[in-house]
Kinemage of the C-alpha trace (Angstrom):
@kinemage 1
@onewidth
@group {chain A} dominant
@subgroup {mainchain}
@vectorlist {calphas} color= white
{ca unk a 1} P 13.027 14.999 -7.920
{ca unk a 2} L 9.855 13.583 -6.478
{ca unk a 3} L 10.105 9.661 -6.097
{ca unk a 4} L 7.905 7.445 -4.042
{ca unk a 5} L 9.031 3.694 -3.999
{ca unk a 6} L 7.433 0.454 -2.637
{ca unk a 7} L 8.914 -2.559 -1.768
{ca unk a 8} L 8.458 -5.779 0.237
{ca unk a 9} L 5.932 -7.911 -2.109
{ca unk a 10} L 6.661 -11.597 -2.987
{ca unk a 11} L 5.772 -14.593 -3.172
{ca unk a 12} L 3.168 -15.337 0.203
{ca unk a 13} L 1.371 -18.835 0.682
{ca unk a 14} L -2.382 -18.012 1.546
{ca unk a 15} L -2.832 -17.368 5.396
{ca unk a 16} L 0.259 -15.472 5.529
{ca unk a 17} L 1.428 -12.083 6.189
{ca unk a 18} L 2.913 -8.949 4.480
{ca unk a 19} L 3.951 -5.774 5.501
{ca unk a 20} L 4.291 -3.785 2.353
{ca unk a 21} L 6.746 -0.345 2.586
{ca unk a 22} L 6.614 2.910 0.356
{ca unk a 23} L 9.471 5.528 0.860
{ca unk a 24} L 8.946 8.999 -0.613
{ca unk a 25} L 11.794 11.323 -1.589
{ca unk a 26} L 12.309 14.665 -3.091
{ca unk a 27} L 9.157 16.084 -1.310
{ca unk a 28} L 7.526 16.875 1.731
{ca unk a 29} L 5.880 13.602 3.213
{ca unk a 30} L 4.423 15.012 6.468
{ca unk a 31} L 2.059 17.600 4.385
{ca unk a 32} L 0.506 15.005 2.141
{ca unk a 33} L -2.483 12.550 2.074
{ca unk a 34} L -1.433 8.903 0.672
{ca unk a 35} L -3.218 5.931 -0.640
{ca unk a 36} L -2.317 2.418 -1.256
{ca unk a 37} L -4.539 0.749 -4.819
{ca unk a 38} L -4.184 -2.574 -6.274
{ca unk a 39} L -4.268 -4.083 -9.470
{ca unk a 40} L -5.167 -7.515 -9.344
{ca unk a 41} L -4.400 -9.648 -13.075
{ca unk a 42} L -7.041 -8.234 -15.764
{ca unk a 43} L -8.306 -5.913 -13.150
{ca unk a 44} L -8.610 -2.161 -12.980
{ca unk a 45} L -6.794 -0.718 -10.666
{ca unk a 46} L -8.841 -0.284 -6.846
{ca unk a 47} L -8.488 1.537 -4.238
{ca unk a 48} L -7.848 -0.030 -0.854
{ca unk a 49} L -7.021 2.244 2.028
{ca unk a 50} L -5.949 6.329 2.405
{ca unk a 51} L -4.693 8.431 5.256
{ca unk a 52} L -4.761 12.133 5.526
{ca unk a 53} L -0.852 13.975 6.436
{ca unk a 54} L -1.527 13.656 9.987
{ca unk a 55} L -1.809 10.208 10.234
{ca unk a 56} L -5.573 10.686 12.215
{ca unk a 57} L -7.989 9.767 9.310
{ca unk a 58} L -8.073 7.105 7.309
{ca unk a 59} L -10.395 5.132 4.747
{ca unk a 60} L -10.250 1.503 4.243
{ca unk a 61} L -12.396 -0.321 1.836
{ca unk a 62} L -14.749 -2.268 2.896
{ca unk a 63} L -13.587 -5.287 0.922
{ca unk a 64} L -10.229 -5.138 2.650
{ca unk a 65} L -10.637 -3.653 6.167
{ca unk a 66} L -10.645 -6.930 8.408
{ca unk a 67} L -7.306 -8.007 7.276
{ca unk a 68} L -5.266 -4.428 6.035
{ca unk a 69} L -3.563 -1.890 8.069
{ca unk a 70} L -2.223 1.401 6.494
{ca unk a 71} L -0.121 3.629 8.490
{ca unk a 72} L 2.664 6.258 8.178
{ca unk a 73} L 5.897 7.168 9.696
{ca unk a 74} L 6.532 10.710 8.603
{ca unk a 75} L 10.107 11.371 10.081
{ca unk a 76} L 10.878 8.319 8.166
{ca unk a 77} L 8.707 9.654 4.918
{ca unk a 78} L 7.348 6.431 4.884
{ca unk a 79} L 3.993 4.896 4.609
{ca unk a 80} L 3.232 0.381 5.144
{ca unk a 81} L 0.213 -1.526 4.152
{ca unk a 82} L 0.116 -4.373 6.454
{ca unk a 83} L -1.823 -7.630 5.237
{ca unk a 84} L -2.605 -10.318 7.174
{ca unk a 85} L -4.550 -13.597 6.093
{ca unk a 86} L -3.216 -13.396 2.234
{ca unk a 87} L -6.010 -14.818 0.317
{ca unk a 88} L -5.036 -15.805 -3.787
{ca unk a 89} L -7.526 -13.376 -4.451
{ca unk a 90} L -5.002 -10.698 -3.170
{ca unk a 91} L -3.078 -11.087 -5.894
{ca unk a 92} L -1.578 -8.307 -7.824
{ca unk a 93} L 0.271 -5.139 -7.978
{ca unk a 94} L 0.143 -3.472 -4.813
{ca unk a 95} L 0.804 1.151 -5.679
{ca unk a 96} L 1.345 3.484 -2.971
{ca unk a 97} L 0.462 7.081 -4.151
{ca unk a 98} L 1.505 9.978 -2.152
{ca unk a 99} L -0.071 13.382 -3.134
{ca unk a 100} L -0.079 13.261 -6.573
{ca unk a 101} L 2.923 10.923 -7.289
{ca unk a 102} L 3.068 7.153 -8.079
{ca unk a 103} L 5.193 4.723 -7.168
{ca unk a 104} L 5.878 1.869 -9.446
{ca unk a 105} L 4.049 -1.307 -7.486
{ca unk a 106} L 5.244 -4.077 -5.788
{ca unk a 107} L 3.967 -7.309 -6.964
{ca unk a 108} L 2.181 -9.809 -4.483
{ca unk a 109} L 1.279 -13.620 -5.644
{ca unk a 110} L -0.755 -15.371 -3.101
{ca unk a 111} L -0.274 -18.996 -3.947
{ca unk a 112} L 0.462 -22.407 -2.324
C-alpha cells in the first residue's frame, strides 16, 4: 500500500529553523518526481518547491527560495524541506506529495 508520511513540524519561534521529513512506502521512490505545498490558515493550498526522481532539477518558488531547501535521499525513500529564518507568515500545514500520492501534513506555527 502506497503511503507517504511527513513529520518534524512544531512549534518554531520566528528566526528559527526546521528541517521537515517525508518517508514514502509501498512504492518506488527513486522513479518519482516530489513536491512539498503549504497551506497556510484560510489559504489555498501553494506550491513551494519540486524535484524531478533524480534529484538534478528542481523548482522553488520564488516566494520561498532564499530561505527553503528541498532535497531527496532515495535509498532512504525520503525527501526534507529545510527552512531556515521561520517567519509567522510560514505558518501552516506543510504536504509532501510524491508522484501522485499525499501525505497527510505536518503542521508548522511560527510564533514567539
Amino acid at each position: 500500500q502506497a503511503q507517504v508520511v511527513e513529520s518534524g513540524g512544531g512549534l518554531v519561534q520566528p528566526g528559527g529553523s526546521l528541517r521537515l521529513s517525508c518517508v514514502a512506502s509501498g512504492f518506488t521512490f527513486d522513479t518519482l518526481g516530489l513536491g512539498w505545498y503549504r497551506q497556510a490558515p484560510g489559504k489555498e493550498r501553494e506550491l513551494l518547491a519540486t524535484m524531478n526522481r533524480s534529484g538534478g532539477d528542481t523548482y522553488t518558488s520564488d516566494s520561498v527560495r532564499e530561505r527553503f531547501t528541498v532535497s531527496r535521499d532515495n535509498p532512504k525513500s525520503t525527501t526534507y524541506l529545510q527552512i531556515k529564518d521561520l517567519k509567522p507568515e510560514d505558518t501552516g500545514v506543510y504536504y509532501c506529495r510524491v508522484g501522485l500520492e499525499w501525505g497527510q501534513g505536518t503542521q508548522v506555527i511560527v510564533s514567539s
